[in-house]
Each structure stands twice: as C-alpha cells, then as structure tokens.
TORVEX-328066 format. One record per residue (C-alpha): residue in one letter; x, y, z. Coordinates in pm, whole numbers, padded with zeros to 5 digits, always signed. Example, Ala and Ser with C-alpha at 12.3 -4.5 7.8 and 13.67 -1.06 7.14 Angstrom:
2
A+01230-00450+00780 S+01367-00106+00714 
//
This chain:
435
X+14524-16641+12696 X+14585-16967+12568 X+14442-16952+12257 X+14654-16635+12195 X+14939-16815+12224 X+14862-17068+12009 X+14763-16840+11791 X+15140-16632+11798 X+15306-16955+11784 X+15092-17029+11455 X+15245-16690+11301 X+15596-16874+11361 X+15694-16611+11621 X+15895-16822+11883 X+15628-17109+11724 X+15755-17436+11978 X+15744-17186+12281 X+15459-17016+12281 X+15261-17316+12151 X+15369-17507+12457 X+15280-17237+12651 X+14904-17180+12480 X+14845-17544+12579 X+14963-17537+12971 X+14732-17242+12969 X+14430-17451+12801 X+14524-17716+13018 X+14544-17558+13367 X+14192-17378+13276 X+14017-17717+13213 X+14229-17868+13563 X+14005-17506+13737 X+13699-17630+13556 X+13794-18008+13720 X+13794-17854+14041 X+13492-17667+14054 X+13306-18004+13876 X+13450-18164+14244 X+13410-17932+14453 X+13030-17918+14333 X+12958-18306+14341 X+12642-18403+14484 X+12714-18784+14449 X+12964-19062+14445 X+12993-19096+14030 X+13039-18692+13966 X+13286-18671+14227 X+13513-18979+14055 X+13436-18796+13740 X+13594-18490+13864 X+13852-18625+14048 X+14003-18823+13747 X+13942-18504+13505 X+14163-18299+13769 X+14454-18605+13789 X+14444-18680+13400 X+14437-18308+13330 X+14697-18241+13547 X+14963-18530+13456 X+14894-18376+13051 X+14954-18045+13241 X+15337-18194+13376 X+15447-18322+13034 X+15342-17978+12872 X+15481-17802+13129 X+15867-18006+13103 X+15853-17893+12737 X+15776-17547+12786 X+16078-17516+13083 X+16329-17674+12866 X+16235-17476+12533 X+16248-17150+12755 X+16592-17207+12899 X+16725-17360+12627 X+16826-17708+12848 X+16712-17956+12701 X+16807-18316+12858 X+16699-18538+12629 X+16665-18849+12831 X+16522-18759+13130 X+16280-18548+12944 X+16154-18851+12824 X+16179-19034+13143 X+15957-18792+13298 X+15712-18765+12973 X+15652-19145+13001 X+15587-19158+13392 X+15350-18920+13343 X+15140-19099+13070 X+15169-19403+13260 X+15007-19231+13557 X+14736-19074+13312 X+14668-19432+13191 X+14668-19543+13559 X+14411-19269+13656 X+14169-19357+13358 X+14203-19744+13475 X+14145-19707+13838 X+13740-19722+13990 X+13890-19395+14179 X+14125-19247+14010 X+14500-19252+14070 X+14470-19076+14450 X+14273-19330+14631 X+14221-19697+14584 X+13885-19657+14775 X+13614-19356+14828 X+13405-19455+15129 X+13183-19125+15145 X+13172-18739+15049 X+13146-18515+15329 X+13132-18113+15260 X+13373-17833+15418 X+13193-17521+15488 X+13493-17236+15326 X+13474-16914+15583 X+13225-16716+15354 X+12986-16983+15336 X+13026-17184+15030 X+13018-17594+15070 X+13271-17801+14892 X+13274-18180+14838 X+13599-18387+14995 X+13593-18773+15058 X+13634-18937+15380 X+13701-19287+15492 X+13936-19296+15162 X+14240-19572+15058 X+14535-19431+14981 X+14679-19553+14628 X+14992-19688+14639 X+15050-19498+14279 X+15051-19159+14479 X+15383-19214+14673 X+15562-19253+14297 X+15363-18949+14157 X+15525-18797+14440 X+15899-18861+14383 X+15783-18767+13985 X+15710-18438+14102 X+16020-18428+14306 X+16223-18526+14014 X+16065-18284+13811 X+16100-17968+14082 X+16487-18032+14027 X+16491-18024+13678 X+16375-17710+13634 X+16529-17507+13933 X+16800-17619+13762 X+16709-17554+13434 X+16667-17158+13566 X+16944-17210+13743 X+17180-17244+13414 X+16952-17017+13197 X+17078-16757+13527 X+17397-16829+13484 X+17389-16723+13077 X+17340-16357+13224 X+16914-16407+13148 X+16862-16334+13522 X+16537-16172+13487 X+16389-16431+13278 X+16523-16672+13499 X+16377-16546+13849 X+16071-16502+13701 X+16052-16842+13609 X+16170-16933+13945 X+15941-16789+14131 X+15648-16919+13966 X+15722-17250+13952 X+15868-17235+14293 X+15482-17097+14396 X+15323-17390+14150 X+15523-17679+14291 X+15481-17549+14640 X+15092-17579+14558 X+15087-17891+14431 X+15308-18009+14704 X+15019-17901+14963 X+14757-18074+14721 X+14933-18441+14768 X+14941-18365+15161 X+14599-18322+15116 X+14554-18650+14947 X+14812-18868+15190 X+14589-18708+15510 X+14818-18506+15631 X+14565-18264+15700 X+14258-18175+15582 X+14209-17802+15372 X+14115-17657+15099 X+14338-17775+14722 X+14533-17519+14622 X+14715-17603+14266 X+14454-17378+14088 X+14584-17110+14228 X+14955-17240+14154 X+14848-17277+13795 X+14670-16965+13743 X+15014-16736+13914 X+15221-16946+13710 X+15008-16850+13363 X+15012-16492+13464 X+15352-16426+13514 X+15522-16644+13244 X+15237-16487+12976 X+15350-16125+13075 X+15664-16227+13039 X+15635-16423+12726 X+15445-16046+12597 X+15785-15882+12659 X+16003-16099+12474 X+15736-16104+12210 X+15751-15717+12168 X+16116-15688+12242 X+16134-15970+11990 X+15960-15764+11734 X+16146-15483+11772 X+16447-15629+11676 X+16310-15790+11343 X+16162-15471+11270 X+16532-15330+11364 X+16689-15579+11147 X+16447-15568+10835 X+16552-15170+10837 X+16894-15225+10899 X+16855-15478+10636 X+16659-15224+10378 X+16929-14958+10474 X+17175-15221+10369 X+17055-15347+10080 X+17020-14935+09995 X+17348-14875+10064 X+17472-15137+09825 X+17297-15036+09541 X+17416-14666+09563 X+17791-14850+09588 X+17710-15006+09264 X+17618-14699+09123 X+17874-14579+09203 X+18087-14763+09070 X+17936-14797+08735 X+17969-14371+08729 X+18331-14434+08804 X+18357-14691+08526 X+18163-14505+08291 X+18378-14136+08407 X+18733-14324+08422 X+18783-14700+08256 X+18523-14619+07986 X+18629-14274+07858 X+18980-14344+07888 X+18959-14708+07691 X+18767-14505+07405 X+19047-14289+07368 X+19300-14534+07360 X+19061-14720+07069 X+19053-14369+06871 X+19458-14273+06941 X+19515-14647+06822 X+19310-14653+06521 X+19500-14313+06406 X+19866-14369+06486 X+19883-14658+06182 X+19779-14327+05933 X+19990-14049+06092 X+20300-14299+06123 X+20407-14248+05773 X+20361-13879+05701 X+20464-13720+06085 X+20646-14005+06265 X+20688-13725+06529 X+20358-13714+06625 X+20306-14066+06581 X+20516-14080+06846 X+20386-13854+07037 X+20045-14044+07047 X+20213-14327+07143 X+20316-14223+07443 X+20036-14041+07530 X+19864-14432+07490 X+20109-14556+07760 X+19982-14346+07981 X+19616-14361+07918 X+19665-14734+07930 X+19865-14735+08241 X+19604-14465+08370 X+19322-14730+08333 X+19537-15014+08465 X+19561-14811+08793 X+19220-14710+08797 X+19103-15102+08760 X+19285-15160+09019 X+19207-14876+09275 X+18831-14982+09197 X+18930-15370+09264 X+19099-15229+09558 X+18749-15065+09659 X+18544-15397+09581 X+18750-15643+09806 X+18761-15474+10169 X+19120-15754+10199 X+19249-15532+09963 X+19249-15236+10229 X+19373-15423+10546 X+19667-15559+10315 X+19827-15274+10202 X+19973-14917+10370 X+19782-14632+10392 X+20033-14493+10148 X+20043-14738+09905 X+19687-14704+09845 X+19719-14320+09772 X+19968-14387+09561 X+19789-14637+09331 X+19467-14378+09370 X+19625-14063+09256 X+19836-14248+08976 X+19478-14324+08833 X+19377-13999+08870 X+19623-13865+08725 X+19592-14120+08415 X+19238-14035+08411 X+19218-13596+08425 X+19557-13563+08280 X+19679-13296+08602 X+20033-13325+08749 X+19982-13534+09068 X+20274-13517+09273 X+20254-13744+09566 X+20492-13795+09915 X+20515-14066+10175 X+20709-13987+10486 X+20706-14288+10791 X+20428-14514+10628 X+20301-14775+10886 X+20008-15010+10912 X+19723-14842+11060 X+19378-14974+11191 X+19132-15065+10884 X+18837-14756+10973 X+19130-14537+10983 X+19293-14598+10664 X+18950-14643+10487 X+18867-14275+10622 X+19193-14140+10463 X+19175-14294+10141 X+18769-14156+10096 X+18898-13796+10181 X+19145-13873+09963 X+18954-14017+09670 X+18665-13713+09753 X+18912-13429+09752 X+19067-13549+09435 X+18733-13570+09223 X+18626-13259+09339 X+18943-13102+09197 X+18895-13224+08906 X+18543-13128+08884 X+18568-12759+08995 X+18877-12629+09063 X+19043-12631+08709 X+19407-12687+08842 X+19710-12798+08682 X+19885-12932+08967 X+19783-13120+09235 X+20038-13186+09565 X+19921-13488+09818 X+20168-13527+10123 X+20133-13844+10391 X+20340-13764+10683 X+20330-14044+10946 X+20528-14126+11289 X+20482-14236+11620 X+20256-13922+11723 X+20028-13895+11416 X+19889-13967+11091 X+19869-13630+10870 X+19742-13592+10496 X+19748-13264+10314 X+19619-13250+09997 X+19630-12897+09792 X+19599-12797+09455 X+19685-12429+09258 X+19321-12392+09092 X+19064-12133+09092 X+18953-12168+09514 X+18636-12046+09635 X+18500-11833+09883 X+18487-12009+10232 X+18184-11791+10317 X+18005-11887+09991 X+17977-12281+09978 X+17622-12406+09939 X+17513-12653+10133 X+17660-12961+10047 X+17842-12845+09777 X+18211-13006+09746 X+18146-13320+09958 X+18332-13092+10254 X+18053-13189+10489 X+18108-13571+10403 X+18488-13527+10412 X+18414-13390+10823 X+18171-13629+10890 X+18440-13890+10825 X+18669-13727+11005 X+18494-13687+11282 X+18379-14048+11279 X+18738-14131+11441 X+18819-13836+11597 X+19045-13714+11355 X+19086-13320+11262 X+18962-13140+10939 X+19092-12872+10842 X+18994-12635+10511 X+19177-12316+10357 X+19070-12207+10015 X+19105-11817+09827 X+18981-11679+09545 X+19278-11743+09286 X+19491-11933+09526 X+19379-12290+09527 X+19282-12481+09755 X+19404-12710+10112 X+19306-12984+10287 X+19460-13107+10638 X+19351-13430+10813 X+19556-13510+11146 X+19463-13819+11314 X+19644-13866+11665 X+19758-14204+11708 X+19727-14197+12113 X+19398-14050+12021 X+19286-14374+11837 
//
C-alpha cells in the first residue's frame, strides 16, 4: 500500500501527500516487523535489537506522520512543526546511543507472556526506566494537540468527512501508543498495542486518500473536457467571425473599391449618376462602419454590459441594413439596463432572425420593435417576404430551434407565425419578475 502511494505521488497526483503517506505506510510495516523481531527474541542482544528498531522506527514514523497531518488539512505551523521534527530526531539519535534503547536505561532479564491461544512473547523484567521516556511522553502529548486541532480547523472549512475520518484514526493511534508507554513506565503489564494503531490508521486514511484520488480524477478529466469543449467553442466563434467578415466587411469594402474607382469616369459625362454612386458609397461605408463595430461589440463581452439592450439593436440592424440593402425600420419604447445573459439572448435572436431574412425570405422590408417597462422585455421582429409553411421546416432549418433554446435558457417566451406569401414574425417576451 505504501509503495502505491509513492508510486501516485511520483505521477504528480497530490505528489507531497500521498508521498508522505506511502512512507508512514512503509514505516509502520517495518515498526510490525520490529515487533514480531521482539516479541520472538530468544536472547538479551535480539531483544535490544528489536526494541531499538521499534523506537527508531517509530520516532521516523512521528515526523512522517506531522507532515502528512499538516499537508492533509492544509495547517501548516511552521515552527512547531519543526519543534516537533527535531525532538523527534533527537530521540532517534538517543535510541541508537543508548545500550537499551531509549525506554529503559537497564534490561535485567526477558521473561515470556503466554497470549490466550498459546503463543509466547518476549517482555523484560527487572528493567530501568529512562529518564528520556517521560519527555517522549509530553512529545506525544504535544503532538496529539496539534493535530486534533489541525482536524479541528480542516472541520471547520466545511471538509467534515475528511476531517472525522482523520479524527478517529489518529484518536485510535494515539490512544495505542498511549497504552504502549504505560506499558513501558510499569503501569501494568500487557500485550503492545501501536501495531494495531498503525495498521487502523493506514487503512482508513488509504481508503480515504483512494476517494479523493478518484474524485480528484474526475474533475481533471471534467476540466480537460470542459476545457476541449472550450477551446471548441472558440474556434467555431472565430469562424464565425471570419464568415461574417468575409459575408459583410469584405464584400461591402470591395464594392466601395469598384463604385470608387468608377465615379472619377462617369463624373464628367452623367454627373447624375455620379452622384448617385456617391451616395450609395456613404452608405456602404457607413454600412461597414456599423458592422465593424457590431462585430467589436461581439469580441469584447464590456461592450454588452455597457450599453442598452436597444442601443445594441440599433447599431446591429443599421449594419444589416448597410450590408443586404433591405429597409430596416427599427423602434425603442422604455429602454432600460437589463441583466448581461438577458440582453446577450436578445441581441443573438436578434442577430439570427435578421440573417435568416436575408438568406431566405427575400423581403424588402424588415420591422424590429423593443418594447420595455416595468412588467417586461418584448422584441418583435417581422418582415413582408416569401414565409414558409410552419408544418414544413426541416429539422434545423432557420436556426428556430437555436432561437428557443435561447429563449428558454432564461425563461423567456418564443413565439413564431409565418404564411405562405405573408412574411414572417417573431415574438420574444421576457418577464422581468420572472427573471
């Protein structure tokens, strides 16, 4: 379990965490493989051997084990971190200097304790006390506080889950090692227990470390889509655009080039229609002018939250009316500033109804009427062109099902007449209350 860790800490998933978490695993399995080398010593020497594997092991164990509680809730006390990292080495150098280890000063003799099913174990009697243990003791202390109340402010962040998980462990850990040190100051004599500490501690906190890791996952996978969808989404924008360019800006600029580069020759033998072309590159030019600017208006999302609703239409159907050459006739009754999803919605049904008009319904007028006050926003957009047959639209065709979608998207009404010969309407009521 360990060496998994390490390993999904190596593929710079969580890396610090789950690497400080592969080695208190490591570590508590070689403090169980300690224990059993004590519990099975047939002689002075092996038992010291043991004894100061289990102590050393376990005071690596304690600085491993303040890294992994801070990384996990995020509290990281910088000083007393260290304060606690240093006792601990000193104790780990004390245990490798003393003839016993840092427990006792003084083994007399091994005894064995016969467990209920049979098995002997290997405990000293007629032992010294080291005078190291009652400072290992307030260590442990210190470091029981730190992290109850390190899960005690990762709790408070709302990561209550996390947190009592954590809490409970280490509660049963510390509680462990707590009866271990009894064992060691003679309180009474039993069995140690910290193994088993260790080994409920591992479990839980690698479970829940698996969790986070797939939850984890998830999300990047969640965010490299949303990311792809994004970055799709753009690039259909900038196609867009470039179609708009090429339709409006483009086309009209080339016919301002041509009108310009024949007015100088017609001037002097029909001044009339030099004239004439003259005005005509007024409006193409303004025509472009307001289409650069309804596409500037569409490239800087400021540009939206800025102006009015109607101020926007007005700038978008002056361009597309410079561009197709139709008779736009546009109305604004009560304009008022309106929330940015809202607006944006009525300037794409807006912008959608108008090319399609242009692109199928061969009209020659073109009415677009914002009424606005307290109640409601409505837009009503018709035209006097050929129509269609409400029963005969193929799928998609028109945008109609794009114009509803956005509609619907904040909770706004669409509503659709078209005949044969009679043109065709569009209604889009947004209640303000509604909103």
């Amino acid at each position: 379990m360990g060496i998994l860790h390490l390993l999904i800490g190596w593929q710079r998933l969580k890396p610090a965490l789950h690497i400080c978490f592969g080695l208190c695993s490591l570590l508590v399995c070689s403090y169980i493989l300690g224990m059993i080398a004590m519990y099975q010593a047939t002689n002075m020497e092996n038992y010291i051997y043991g004894r100061k594997w289990v102590s050393g092991t376990g005071f690596i164990l304690a600085v491993c084990l303040t890294w992994f509680v801070a990384i996990y809730t995020n509290f990281k006390p910088v000083r007393l971190i260290f304060v606690l990292n240093s006792l601990y080495l000193f104790y780990f150098l004390i245990n490798l200097i003393s003839p016993a280890g840092i427990p006792y000063s003084h083994i007399s003799q091994l005894s064995n304790f016969s467990l209920p099913w049979g098995e002997l174990i290997t405990y000293p009697e007629g032992t010294t006390i080291n005078p190291f243990i009652r400072f290992q003791s307030l260590s442990l202390i210190i470091l029981a506080i730190f992290m109850f109340y390190a899960c005690y402010r990762q709790y408070l962040r709302s990561e209550r889950r996390a947190a009592i998980d954590l809490t409970v462990s280490v509660y049963i850990l510390l509680g462990m090692c707590v009866h271990d040190r009894l064992i060691d100051l003679g309180v009474f004599k039993s069995v140690y227990l910290a193994q088993f500490g260790f080994m409920y501690f591992v479990l839980i906190m690698s479970l829940r470390l698996i969790k986070e890791l797939f939850q984890a996952v998830k999300l990047r996978q969640q965010l490299l889509e949303s990311d792809r969808l994004r970055k799709i989404a753009v690039e259909e924008e900038r196609n867009r655009l470039a179609r708009d360019l090429h339709d409006s800006v483009s086309q009209t600029l080339f016919s301002v080039a041509t009108i310009a580069e024949t007015v100088p020759r017609v001037w002097q033998r029909h001044p009339e229609v030099a004239q004439e072309k003259l005005e005509e590159l007024a409006q193409l030019t303004q025509g472009a002018l307001a289409e650069m600017r309804s596409l500037l208006v569409e490239l800087r999302p400021s540009g939206l939250r800025e102006k009015l609703l109607g101020e926007l239409l007005k700038q978008l159907t002056k361009a597309v009316k410079g561009r197709a050459k139709i008779q736009i006739i546009t109305t604004v009754t009560g304009d008022q500033p309106l929330p940015e999803e809202v607006k944006l919605v009525f300037y794409r049904v807006t912008q959608e109804a108008l090319n399609n008009i242009i692109k199928h319904a061969q009209a020659t007028q073109v009415s677009v009427v914002l009424q606005s006050n307290s109640e409601y926003i409505k837009l009503c957009i018709s035209d006097n062109g050929c129509g269609f047959d409400m029963k005969d639209i193929p799928s998609g065709h028109l945008g109609i099902a794009i114009m509803r979608e956005r509609a619907e998207s904040i909770g706004a009404t669409f509503h659709l007449e078209s005949y044969l010969g009679k043109g065709t309407k569009i209604i889009l009521t947004w209640l303000i209350n509604s909103g």
